[in-house]
C-alpha positions as CSV (number, residue, x, y, z in Angstrom):
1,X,-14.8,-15.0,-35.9
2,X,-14.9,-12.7,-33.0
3,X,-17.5,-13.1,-30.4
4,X,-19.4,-10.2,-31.8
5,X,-19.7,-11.8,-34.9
6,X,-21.2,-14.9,-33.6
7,X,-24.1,-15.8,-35.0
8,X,-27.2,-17.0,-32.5
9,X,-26.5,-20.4,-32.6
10,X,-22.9,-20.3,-31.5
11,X,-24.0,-18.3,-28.2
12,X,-26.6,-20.2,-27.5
13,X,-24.8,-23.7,-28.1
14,X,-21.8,-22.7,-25.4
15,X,-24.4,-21.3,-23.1
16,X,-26.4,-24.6,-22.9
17,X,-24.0,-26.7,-22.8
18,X,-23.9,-27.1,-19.0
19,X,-27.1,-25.0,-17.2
20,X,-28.8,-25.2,-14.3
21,X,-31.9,-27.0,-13.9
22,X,-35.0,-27.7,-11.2
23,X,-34.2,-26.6,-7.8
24,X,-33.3,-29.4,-5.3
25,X,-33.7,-27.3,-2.5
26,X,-36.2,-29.3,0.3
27,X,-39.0,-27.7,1.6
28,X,-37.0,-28.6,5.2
29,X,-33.9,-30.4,5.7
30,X,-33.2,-33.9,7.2
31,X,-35.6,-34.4,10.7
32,X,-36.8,-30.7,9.9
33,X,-33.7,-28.9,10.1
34,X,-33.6,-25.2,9.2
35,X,-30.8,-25.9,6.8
36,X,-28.0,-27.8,5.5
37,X,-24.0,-27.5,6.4
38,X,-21.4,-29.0,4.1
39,X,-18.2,-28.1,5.1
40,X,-15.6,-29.0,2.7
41,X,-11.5,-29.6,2.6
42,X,-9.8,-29.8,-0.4
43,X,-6.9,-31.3,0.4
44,X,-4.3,-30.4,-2.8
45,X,-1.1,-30.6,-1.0
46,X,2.0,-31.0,-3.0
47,X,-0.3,-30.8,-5.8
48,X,-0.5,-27.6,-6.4
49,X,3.1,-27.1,-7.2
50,X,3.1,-30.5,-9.1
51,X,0.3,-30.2,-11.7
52,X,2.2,-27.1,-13.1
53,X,5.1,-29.1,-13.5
54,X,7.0,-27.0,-10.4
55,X,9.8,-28.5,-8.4
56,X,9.7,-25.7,-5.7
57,X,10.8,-27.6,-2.2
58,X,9.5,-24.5,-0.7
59,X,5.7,-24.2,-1.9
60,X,5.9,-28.4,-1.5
61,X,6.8,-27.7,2.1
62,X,3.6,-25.6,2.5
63,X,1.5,-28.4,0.9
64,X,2.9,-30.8,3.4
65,X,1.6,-28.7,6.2
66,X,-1.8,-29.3,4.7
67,X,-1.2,-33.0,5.7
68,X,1.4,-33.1,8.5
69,X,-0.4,-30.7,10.2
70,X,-3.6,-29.2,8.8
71,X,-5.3,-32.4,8.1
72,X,-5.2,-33.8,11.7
73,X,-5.8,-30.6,13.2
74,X,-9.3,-30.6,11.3
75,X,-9.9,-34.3,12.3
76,X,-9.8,-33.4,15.7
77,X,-11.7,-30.3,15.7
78,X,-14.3,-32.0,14.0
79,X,-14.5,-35.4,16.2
80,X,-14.4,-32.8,19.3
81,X,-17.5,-31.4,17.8
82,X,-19.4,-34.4,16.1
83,X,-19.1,-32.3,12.7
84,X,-18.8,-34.4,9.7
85,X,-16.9,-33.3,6.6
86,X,-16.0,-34.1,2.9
87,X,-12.7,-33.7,1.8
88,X,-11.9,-33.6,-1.9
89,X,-8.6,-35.5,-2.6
90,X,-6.3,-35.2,-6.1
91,X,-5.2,-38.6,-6.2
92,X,-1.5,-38.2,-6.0
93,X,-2.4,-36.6,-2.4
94,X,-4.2,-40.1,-1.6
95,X,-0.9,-41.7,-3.1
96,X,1.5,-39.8,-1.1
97,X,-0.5,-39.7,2.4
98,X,-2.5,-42.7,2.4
99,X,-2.9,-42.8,6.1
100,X,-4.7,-39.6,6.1
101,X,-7.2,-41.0,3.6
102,X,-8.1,-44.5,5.2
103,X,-8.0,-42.2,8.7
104,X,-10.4,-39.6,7.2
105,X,-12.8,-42.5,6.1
106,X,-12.6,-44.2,9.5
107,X,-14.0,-41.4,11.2
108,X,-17.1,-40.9,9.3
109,X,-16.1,-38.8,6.5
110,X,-16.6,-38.5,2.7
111,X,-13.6,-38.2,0.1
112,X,-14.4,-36.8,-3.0
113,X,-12.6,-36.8,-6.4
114,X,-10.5,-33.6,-7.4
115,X,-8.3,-34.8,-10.6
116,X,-5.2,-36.7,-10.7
117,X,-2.7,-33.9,-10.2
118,X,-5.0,-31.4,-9.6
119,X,-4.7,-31.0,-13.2
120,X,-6.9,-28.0,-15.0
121,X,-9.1,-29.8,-16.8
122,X,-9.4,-27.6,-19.7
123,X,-5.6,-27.8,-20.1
124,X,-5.8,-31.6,-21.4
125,X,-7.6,-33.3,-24.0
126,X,-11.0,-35.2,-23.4
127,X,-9.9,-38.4,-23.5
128,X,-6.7,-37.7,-21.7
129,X,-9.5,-35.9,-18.5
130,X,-11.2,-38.8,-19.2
131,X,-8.5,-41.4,-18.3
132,X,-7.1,-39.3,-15.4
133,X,-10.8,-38.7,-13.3
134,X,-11.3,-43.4,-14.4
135,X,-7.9,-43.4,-12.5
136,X,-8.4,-41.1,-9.8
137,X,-11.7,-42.7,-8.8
138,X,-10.1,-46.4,-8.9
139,X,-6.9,-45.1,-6.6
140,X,-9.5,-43.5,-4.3
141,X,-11.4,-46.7,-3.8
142,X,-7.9,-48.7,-3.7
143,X,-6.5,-46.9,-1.0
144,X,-9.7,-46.0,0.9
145,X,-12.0,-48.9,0.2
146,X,-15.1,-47.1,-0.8
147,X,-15.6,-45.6,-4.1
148,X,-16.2,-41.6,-4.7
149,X,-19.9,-40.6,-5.7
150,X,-19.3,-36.7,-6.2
151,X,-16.5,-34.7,-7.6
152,X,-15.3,-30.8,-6.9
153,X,-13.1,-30.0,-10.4
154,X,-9.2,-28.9,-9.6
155,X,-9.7,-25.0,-9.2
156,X,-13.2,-25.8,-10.2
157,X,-12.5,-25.6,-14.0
158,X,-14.8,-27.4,-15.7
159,X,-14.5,-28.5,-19.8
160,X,-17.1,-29.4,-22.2
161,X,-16.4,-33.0,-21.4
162,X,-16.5,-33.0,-17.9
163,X,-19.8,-33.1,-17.1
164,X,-20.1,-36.0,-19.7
165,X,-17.1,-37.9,-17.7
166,X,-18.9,-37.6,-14.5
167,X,-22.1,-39.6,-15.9
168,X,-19.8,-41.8,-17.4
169,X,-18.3,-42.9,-13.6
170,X,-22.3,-42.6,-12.5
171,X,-21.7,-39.6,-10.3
172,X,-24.4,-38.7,-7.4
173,X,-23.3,-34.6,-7.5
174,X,-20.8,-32.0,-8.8
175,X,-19.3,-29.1,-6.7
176,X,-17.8,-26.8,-9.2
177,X,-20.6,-24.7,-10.4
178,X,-21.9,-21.4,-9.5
179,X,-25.6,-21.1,-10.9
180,X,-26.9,-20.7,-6.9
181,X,-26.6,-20.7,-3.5
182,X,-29.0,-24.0,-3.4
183,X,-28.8,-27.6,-4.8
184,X,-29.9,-27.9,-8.3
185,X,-30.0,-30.6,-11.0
186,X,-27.9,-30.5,-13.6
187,X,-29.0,-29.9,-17.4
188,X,-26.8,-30.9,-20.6
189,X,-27.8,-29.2,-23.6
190,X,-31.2,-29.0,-22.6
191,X,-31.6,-32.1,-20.7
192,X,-31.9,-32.9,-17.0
193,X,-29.3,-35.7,-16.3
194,X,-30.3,-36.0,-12.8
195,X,-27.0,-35.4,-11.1
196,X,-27.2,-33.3,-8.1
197,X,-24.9,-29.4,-8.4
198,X,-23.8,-28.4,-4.6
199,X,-22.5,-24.9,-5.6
200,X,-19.7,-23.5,-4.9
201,X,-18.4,-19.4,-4.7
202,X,-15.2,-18.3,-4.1
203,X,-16.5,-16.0,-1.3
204,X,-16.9,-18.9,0.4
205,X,-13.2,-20.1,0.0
206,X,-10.8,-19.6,2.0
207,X,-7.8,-19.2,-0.4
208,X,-8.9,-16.1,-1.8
209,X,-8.6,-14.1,0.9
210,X,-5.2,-15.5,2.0
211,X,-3.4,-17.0,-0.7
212,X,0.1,-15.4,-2.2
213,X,2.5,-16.2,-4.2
214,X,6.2,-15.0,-3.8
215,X,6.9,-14.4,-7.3
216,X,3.6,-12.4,-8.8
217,X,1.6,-9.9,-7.2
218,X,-0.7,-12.4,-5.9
219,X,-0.5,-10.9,-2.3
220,X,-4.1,-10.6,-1.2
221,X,-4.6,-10.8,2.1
222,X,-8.1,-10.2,4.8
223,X,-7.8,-10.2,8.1
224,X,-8.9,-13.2,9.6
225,X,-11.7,-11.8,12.0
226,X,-12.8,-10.5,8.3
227,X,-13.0,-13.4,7.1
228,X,-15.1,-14.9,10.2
229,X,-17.8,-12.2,9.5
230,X,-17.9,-13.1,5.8
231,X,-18.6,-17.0,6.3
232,X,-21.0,-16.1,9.5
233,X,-23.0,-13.5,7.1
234,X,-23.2,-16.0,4.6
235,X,-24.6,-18.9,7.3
236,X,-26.7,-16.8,9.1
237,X,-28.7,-15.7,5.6
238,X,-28.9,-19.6,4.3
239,X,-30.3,-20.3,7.6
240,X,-33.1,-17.4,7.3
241,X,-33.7,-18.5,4.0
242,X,-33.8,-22.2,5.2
243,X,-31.2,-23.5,2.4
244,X,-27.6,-24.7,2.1
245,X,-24.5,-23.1,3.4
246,X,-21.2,-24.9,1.5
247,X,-17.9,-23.5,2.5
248,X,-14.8,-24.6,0.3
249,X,-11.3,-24.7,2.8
250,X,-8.0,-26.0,2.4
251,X,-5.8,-27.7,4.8
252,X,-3.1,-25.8,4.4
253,X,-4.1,-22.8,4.7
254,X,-7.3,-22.7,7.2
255,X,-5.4,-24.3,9.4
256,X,-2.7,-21.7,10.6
257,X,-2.6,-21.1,14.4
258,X,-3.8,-17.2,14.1
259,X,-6.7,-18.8,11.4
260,X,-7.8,-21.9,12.4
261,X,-10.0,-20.0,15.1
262,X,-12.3,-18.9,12.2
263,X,-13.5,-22.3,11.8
264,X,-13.4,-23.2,15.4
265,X,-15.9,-20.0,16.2
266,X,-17.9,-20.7,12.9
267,X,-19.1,-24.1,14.3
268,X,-19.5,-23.2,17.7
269,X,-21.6,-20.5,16.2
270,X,-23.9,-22.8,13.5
271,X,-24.6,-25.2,16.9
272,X,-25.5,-22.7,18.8
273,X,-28.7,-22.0,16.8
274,X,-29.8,-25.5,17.4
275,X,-31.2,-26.4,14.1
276,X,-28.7,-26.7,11.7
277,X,-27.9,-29.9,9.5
278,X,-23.8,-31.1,9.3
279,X,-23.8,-33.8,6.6
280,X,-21.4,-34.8,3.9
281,X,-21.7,-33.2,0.3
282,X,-23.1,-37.1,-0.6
283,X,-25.8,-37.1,2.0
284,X,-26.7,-33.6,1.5
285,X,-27.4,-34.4,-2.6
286,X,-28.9,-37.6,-2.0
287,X,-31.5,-35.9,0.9
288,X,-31.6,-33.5,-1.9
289,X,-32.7,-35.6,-4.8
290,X,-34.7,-37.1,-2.9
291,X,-37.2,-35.1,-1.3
292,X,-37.2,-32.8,-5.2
């Protein structure tokens, strides 16, 4: 049948599948802060050319910039300031730049899960996500010596049997969704499961307003003082409204010499007012779930 000629119960049934519950945002934030900051890196690297079965030397160049040279310029920005950070790691990244991972752990940072491959996970059968997110959690703790507790879906795509996968591995939060700017539980046909959303919007992602691609008309592109003023609009309102402010980046392309000032300016700008919280996305939920 078409969608128009659905009957009730097949719109409800996809629209409940995976809905947002209860509101986790705190009445005030960890030692009264005004808000909450969770700056995020998703460090894909030569994944994104890999999970679509490319063999492009040129676009895996650009992902190794992510980790020759974007990584450790973000490590050093944030030890400078006393920012931490979660990065969300396929785990062929972890495999092929180990050092980064056990170097991002060492300095107080959280790695997350993001796929094997940076697979999509509606592209592959449940048991076949299944396997690949049991795998990716295992090589994460292998290599970094402490296990995951949240997940941001590869290009946030999320399939009827991912939520179901992350109770499985006893997930804290997800950061894929888009129900709200704030923390909110989680609700499975109906059912609060007590996992922690830290939403996500791709007007707080860096790769839309820079990404091409040489072949297709993907050529959008926003100047970066533009792209400043976006992020600081979108800070400066969680912090009136006293919630979370969660910005998706990537280290390969943040990380740019004529870019990379965006985030320098952006922190300098969030300390300035004095009462802002910097946490992981792990202690952000858990303050989260807790004080709900």
């Amino acid at each position: 049948m078409e969608p128009w000629q659905w009957p009730e119960e097949v719109w409800r049934e996809r629209v409940g599948k995976v809905r947002a519950g209860r509101s986790l945002k705190p009445a005030a934030w960890k030692d009264g802060r005004r808000c909450a900051v969770a700056l995020s890196f998703d460090s894909d690297h030569e994944t994104n050319e890999l999970r679509d079965g490319g063999r492009s030397i040129g676009r895996m160049s650009q992902g190794e910039y992510g980790s020759r040279v974007g990584v450790p310029r973000i490590l050093d920005l944030l030890g400078r300031t006393g920012v931490p950070a979660t990065f969300f790691v396929p785990a062929v990244s972890a495999l092929l730049h180990p050092d980064e991972q056990r170097r991002v752990v060492a300095e107080g940072h959280e790695i997350g899960l993001h796929g094997w491959i940076h697979e999509l996970n509606t592209a592959v059968p449940a048991e076949a996500e299944r396997d690949l997110h049991f795998r990716a959690a295992d090589t994460l703790e292998r290599i970094t010596g402490v296990r995951p507790v949240g997940m941001r879906t590869p290009s946030w795509d999320f399939s009827d049997a991912t939520l179901q996968i992350e109770r499985e591995l006893g997930l804290l939060y997800d950061s894929s969704l888009m129900a709200d700017d704030d923390p909110y539980e989680i609700v499975e046909a109906g059912e609060p499961t007590g996992m922690v959303e830290l939403p996500v919007e791709w007007i707080r992602d860096d790769a839309v307003y820079f990404n091409m691609n040489r072949f297709q008309a993907l050529r959008p592109y926003t100047d970066p003082e533009t792209v400043l003023s976006i992020f600081r609009r979108e800070f400066d309102r969680a912090h009136a409204e006293g919630g979370l402010f969660l910005l998706t980046m990537h280290p390969h392309v943040i990380t740019y010499r004529s870019r990379f000032f965006i985030l320098e300016e952006l922190i300098s700008h969030i300390q300035a007012k004095g009462d802002a919280w910097f946490a992981t996305h792990a202690d952000i939920a858990r303050f989260a779930l807790e004080a709900g």
